[in-house]
BALUM-489063 format. One record per residue: x negated, y, z of N, C-alpha, C, O, CB in turn. Coordinates in pm, 1 decimal. Glycine has a CB too. Example, Ala and Ser with C-alpha at 12.3 -4.5 7.8 and 13.67 -1.06 7.14 Angstrom:
! BALUM-489063
       nx       ny       nz      cax      cay      caz       cx       cy       cz       ox       oy       oz      cbx      cby      cbz
  -1319.0   -569.0    780.0  -1230.0   -450.0    780.0  -1320.0   -330.0    780.0  -1423.6   -331.9    846.5  -1130.8   -447.3    904.6
  -1285.0   -225.0    708.0  -1367.0   -106.0    714.0  -1290.0      3.0    787.0  -1340.9    113.8    803.9  -1408.4    -59.8    572.5
//
This chain:
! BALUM-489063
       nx       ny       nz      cax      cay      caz       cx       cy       cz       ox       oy       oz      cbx      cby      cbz
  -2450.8   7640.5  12430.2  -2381.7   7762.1  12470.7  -2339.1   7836.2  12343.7  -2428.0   7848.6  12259.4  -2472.9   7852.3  12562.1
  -2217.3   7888.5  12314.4  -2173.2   7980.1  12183.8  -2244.0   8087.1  12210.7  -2297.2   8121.1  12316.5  -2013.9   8021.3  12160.4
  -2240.0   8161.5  12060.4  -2294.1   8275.4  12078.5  -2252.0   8364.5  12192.8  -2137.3   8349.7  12234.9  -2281.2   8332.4  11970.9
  -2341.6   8468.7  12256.5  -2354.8   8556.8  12331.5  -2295.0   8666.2  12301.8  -2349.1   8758.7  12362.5  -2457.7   8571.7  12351.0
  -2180.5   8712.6  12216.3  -2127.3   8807.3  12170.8  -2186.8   8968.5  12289.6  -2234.2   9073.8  12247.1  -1956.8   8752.9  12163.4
  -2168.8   8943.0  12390.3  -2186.9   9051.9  12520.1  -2328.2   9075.9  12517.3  -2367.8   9146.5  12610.1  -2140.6   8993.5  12682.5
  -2435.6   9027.0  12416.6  -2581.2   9024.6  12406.2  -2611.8   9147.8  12345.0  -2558.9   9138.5  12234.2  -2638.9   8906.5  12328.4
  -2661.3   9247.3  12352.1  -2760.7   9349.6  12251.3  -2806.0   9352.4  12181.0  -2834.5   9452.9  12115.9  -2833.0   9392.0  12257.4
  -2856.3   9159.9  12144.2  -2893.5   9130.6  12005.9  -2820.0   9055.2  11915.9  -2855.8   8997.8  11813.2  -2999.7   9075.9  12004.9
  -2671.6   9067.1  11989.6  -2590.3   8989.8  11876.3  -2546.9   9085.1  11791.2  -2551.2   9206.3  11812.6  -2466.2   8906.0  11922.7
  -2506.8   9033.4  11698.6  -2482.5   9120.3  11566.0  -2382.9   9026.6  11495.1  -2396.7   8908.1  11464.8  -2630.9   9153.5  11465.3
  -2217.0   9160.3  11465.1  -2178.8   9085.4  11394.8  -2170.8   9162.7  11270.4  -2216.5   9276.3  11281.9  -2075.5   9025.6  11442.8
  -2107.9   9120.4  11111.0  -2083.5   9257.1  11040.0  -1966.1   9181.9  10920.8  -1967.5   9073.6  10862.4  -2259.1   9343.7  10960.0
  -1898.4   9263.5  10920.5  -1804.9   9152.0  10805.3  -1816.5   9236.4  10669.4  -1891.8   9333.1  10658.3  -1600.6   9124.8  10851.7
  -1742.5   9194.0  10579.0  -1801.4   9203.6  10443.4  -1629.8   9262.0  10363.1  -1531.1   9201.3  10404.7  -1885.8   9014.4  10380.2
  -1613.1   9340.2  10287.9  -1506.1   9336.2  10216.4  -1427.9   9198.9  10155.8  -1308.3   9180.2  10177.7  -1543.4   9413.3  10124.8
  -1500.8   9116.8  10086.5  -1460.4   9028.9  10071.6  -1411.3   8889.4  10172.4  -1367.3   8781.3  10133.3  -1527.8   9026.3  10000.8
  -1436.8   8936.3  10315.1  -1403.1   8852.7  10436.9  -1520.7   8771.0  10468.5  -1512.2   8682.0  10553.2  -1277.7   8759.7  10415.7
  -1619.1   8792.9  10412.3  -1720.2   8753.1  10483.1  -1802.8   8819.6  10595.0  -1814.7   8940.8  10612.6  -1786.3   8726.4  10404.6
  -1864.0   8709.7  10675.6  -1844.9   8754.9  10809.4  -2011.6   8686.7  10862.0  -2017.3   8566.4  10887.6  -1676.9   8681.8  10893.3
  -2125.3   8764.7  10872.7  -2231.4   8764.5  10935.9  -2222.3   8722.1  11063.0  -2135.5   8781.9  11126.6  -2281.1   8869.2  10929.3
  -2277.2   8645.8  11118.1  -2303.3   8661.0  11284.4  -2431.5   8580.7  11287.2  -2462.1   8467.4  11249.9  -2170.8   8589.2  11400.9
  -2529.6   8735.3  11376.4  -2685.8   8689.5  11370.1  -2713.7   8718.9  11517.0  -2634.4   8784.4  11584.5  -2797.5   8782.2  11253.0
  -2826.7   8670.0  11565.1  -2932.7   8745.6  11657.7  -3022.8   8823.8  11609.8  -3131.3   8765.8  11606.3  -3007.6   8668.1  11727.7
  -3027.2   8935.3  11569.1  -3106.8   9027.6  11565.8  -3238.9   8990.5  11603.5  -3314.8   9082.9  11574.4  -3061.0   9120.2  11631.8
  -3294.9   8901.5  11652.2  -3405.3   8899.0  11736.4  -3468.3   8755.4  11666.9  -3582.2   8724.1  11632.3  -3362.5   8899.6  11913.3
  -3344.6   8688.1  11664.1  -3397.0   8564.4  11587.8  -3451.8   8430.1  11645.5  -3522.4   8338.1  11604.1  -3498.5   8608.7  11514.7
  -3387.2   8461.6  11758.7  -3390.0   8346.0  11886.6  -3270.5   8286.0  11892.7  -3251.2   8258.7  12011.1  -3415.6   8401.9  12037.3
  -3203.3   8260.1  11843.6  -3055.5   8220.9  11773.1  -3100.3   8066.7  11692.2  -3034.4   8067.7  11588.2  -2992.3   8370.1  11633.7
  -3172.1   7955.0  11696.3  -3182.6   7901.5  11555.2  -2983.0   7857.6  11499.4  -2938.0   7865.3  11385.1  -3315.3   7727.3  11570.1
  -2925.6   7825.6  11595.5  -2805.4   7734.5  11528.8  -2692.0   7858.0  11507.6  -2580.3   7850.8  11456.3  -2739.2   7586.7  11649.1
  -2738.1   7934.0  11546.0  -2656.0   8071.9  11467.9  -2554.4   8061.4  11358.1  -2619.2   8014.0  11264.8  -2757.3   8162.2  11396.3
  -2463.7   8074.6  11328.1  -2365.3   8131.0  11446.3  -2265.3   8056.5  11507.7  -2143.7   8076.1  11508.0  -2291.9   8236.9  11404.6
  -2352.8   7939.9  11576.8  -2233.7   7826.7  11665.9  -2302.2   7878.3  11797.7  -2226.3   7906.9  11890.3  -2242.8   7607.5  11635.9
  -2432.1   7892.6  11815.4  -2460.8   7852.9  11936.1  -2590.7   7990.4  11958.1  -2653.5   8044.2  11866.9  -2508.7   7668.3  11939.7
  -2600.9   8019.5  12105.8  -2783.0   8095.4  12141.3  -2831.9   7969.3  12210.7  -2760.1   7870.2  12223.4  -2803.2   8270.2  12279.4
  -2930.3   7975.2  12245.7  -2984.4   7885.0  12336.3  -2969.9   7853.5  12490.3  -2870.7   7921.6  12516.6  -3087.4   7906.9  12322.1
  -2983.0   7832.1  12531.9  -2949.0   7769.7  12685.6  -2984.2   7893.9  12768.9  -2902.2   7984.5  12783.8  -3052.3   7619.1  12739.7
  -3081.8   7896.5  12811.9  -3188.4   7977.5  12849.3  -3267.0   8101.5  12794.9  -3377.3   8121.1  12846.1  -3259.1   7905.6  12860.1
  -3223.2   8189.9  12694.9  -3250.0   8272.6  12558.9  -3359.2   8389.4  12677.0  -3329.8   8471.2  12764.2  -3056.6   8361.4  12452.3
  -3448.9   8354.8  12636.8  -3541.9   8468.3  12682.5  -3493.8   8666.5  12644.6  -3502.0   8774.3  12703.5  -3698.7   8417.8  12589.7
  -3458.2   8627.9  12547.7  -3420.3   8791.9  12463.0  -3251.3   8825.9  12468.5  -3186.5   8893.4  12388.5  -3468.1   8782.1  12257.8
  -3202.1   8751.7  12597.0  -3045.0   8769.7  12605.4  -3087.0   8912.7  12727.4  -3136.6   8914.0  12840.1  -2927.2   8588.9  12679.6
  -3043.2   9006.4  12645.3  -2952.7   9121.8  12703.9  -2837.2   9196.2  12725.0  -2771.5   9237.6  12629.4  -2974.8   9175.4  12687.3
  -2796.3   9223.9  12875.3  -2632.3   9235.4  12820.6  -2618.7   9362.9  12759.0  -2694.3   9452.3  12797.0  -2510.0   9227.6  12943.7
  -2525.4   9388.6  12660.1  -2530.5   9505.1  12590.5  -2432.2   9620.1  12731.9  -2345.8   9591.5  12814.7  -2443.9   9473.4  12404.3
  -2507.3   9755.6  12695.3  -2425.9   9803.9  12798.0  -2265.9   9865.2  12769.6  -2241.9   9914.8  12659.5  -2510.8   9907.5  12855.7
  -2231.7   9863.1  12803.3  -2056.4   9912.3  12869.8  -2010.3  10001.7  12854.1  -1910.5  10013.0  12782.9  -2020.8   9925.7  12994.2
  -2088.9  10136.0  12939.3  -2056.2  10266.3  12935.6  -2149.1  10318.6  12919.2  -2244.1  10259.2  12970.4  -1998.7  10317.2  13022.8
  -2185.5  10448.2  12847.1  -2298.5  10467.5  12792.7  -2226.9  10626.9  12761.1  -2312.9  10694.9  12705.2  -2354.3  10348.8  12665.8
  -2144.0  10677.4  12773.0  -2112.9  10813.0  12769.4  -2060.7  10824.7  12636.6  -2047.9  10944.5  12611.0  -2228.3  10906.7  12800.0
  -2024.9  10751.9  12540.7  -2040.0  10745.4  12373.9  -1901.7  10714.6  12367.9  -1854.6  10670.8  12472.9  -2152.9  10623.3  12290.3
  -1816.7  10727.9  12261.2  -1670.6  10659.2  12254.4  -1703.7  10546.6  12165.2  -1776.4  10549.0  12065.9  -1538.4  10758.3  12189.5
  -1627.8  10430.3  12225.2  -1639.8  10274.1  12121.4  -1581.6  10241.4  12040.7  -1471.4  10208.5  12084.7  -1624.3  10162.1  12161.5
  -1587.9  10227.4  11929.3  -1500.7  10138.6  11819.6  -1449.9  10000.5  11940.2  -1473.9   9973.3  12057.8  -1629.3  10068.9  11648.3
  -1347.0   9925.9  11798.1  -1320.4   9802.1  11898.6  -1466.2   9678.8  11819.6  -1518.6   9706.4  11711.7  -1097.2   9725.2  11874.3
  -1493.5   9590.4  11877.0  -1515.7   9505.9  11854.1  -1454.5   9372.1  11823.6  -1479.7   9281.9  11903.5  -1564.1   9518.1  11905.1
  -1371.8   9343.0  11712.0  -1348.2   9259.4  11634.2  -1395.3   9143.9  11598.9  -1405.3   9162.6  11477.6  -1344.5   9300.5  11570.2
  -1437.1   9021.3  11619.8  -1489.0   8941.7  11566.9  -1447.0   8812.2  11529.8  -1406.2   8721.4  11602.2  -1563.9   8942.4  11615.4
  -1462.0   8815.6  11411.6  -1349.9   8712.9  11352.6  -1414.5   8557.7  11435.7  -1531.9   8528.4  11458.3  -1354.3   8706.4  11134.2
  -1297.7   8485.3  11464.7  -1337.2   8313.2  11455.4  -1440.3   8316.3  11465.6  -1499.2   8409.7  11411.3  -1314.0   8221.7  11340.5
  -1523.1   8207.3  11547.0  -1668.8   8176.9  11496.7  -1617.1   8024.1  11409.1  -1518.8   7957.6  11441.7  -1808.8   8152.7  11654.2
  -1676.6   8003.9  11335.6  -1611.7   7905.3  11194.3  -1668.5   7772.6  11288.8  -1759.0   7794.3  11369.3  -1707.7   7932.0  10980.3
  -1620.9   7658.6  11277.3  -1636.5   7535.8  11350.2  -1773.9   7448.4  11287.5  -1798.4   7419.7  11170.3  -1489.0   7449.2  11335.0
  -1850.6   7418.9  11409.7  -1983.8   7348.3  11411.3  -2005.6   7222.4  11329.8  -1947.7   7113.9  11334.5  -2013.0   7312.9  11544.9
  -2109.1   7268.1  11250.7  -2153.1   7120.1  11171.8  -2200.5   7032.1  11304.4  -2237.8   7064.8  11417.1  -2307.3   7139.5  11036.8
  -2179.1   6890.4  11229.5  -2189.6   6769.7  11263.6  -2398.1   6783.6  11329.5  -2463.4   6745.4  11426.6  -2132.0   6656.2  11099.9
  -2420.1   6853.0  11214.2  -2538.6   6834.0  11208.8  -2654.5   6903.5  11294.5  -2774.9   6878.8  11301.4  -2550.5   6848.6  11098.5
  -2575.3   6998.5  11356.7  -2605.3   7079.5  11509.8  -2655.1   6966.6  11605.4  -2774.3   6982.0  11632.0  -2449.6   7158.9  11588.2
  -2615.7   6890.7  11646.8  -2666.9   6777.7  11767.2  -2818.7   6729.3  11705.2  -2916.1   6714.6  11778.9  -2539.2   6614.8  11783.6
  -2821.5   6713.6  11600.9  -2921.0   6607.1  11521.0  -3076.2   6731.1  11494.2  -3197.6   6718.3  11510.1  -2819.4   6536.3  11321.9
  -3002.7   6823.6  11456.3  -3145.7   6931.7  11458.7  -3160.9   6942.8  11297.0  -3262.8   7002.0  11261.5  -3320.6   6852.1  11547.7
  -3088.6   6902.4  11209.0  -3116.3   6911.9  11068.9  -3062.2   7020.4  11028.6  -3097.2   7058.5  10916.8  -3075.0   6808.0  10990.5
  -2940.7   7121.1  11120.0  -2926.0   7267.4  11082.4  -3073.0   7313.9  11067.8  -3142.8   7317.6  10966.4  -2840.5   7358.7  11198.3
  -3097.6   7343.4  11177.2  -3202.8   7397.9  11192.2  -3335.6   7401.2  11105.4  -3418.6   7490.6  11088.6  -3218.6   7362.3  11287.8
  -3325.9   7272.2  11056.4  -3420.2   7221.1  10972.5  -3395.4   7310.0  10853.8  -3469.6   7401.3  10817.6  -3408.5   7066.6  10947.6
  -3308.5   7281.4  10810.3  -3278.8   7379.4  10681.9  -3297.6   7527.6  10672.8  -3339.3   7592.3  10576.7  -3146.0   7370.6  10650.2
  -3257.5   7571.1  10795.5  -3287.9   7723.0  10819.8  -3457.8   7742.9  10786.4  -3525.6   7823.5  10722.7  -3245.6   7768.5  10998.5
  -3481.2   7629.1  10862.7  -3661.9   7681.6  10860.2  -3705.5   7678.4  10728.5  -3768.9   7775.4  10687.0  -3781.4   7575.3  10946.6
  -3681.8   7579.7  10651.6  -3687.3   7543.4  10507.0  -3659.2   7658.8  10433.3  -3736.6   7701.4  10347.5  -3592.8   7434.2  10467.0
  -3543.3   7716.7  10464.4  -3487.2   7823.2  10376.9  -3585.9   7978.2  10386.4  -3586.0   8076.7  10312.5  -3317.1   7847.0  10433.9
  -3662.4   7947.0  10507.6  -3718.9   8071.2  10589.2  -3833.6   8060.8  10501.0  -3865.3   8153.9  10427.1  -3747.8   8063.7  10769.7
  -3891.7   7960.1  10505.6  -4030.1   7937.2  10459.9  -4071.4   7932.0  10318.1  -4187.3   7924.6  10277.1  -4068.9   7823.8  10509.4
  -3933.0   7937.8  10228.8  -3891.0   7978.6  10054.0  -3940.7   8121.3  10051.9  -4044.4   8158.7   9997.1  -3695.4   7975.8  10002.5
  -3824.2   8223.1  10141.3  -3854.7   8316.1  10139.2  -3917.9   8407.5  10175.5  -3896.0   8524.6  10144.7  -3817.1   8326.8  10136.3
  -4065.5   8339.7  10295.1  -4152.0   8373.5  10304.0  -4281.8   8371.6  10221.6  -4387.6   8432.5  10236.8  -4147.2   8345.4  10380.1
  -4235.7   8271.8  10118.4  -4359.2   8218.5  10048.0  -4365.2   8346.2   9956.1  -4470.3   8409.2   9944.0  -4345.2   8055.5   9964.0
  -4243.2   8384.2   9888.3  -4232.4   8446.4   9721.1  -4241.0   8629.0   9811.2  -4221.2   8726.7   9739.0  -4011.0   8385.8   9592.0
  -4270.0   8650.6   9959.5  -4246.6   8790.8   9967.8  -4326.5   8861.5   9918.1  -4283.9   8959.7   9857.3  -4234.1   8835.1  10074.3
  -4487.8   8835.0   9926.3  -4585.9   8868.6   9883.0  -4568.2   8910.4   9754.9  -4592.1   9027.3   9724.6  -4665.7   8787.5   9900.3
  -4516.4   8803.8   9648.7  -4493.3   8839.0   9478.2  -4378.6   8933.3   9467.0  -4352.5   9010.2   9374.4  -4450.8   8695.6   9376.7
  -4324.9   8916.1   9561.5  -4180.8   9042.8   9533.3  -4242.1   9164.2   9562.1  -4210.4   9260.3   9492.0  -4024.5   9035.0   9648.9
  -4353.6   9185.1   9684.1  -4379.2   9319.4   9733.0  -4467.4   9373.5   9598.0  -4470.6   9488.5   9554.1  -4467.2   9321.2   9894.9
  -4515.9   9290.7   9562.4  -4645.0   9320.6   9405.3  -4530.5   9343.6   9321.0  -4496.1   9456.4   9356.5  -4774.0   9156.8   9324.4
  -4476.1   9318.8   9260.5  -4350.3   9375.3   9199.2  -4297.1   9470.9   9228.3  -4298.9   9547.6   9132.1  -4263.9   9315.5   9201.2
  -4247.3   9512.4   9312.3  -4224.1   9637.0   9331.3  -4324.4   9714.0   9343.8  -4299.8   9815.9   9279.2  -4156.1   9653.4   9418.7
  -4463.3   9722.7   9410.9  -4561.2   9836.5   9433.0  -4616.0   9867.1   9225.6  -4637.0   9970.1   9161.7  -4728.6   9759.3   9576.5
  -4618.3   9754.6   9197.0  -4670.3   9754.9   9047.1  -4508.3   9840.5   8974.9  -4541.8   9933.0   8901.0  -4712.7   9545.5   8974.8
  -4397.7   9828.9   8982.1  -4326.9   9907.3   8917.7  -4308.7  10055.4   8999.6  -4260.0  10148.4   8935.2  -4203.4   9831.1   8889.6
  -4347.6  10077.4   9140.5  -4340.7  10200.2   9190.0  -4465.7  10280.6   9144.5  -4453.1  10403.0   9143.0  -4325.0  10192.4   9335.5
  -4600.8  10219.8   9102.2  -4752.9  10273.9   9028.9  -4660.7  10319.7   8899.1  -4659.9  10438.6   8867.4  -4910.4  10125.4   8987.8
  -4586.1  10226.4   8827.5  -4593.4  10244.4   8675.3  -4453.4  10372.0   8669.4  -4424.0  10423.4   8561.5  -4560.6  10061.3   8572.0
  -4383.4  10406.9   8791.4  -4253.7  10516.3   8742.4  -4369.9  10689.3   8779.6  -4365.7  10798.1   8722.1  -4044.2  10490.0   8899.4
  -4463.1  10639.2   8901.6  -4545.9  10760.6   8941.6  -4595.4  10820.8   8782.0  -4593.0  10942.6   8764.0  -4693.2  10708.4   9056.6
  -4633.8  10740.0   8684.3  -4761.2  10762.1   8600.9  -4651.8  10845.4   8451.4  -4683.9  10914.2   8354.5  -4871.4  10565.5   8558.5
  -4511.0  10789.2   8505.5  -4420.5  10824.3   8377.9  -4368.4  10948.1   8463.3  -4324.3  10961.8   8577.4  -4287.8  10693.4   8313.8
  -4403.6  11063.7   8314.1  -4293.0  11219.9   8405.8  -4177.6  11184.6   8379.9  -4157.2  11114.8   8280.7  -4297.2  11406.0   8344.1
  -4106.5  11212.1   8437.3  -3974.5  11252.5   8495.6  -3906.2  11324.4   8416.6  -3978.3  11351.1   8320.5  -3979.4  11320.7   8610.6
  -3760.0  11390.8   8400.2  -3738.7  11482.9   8349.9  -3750.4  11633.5   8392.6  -3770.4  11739.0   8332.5  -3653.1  11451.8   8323.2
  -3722.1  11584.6   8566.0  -3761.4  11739.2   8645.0  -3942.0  11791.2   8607.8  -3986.7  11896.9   8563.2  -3743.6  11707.3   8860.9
  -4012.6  11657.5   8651.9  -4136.6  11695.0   8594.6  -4220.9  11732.3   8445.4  -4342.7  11740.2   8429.1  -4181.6  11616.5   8634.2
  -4118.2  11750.4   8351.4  -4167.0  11757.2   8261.1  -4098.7  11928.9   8229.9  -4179.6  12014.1   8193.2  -4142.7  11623.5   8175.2
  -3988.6  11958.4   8242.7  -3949.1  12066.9   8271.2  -4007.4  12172.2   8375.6  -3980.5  12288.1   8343.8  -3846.6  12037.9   8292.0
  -4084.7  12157.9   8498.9  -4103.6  12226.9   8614.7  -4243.3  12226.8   8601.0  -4299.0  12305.2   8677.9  -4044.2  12170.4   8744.1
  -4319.3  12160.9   8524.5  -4512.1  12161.3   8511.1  -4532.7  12277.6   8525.9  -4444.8  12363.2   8515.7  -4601.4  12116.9   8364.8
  -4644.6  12298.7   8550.7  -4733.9  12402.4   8596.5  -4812.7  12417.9   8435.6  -4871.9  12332.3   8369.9  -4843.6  12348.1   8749.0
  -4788.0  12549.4   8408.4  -4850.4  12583.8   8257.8  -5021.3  12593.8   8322.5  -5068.4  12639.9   8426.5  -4771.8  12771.4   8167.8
  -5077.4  12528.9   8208.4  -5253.7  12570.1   8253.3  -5348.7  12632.8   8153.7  -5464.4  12658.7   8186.6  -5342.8  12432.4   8290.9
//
């Protein structure tokens, strides 16, 4: 089945340079963005009227399906790719909490100007 564009958790977003996102939000999508699943537990229809005024919804082409969609080796790669950047999140979050400790400990310029005389 192609994507669910009419879904609540589809998501599209394009890019200045013409690039063009199309996700499930939810992440029940694996062959994204050719296909949702058959049966998508987390397919909701997005609503209609809602009292709000709408932009249009635009969405470019969906770009034509690898070969490799039938076989399951998209997918494969996605997970692969998932499981890279699950590995290194941990060292990225220590990286940042260790440079957000080390800007707390350095004053500032407001703080060095605004101290409290003692």
């Amino acid at each position: 089945m192609p994507m669910r564009t009419e879904c609540k958790n589809f998501e599209s977003r394009s890019y200045p340079n013409g690039d063009t996102v199309r996700k499930c939000n939810i992440g029940l999508a694996p062959d994204a963005p050719w296909r949702c699943p058959e049966n998508c537990s987390g397919y909701e229809r997005r609503l209609i009227d809602a009292a709000w005024t709408h932009g249009t919804l635009i969405v470019p082409p969906t770009p034509p399906e690898p070969k490799s969609l039938d076989d399951g080796s998209a997918a494969a790669v996605l997970d692969a790719a998932e499981g890279i950047l699950n590995s290194i999140g941990a060292d990225v979050r220590a990286e940042v909490d260790a440079e957000r400790a080390a800007a707390q400990h350095r004053p500032g310029i407001f703080r060095r100007l605004f101290r409290k005389k003692r």
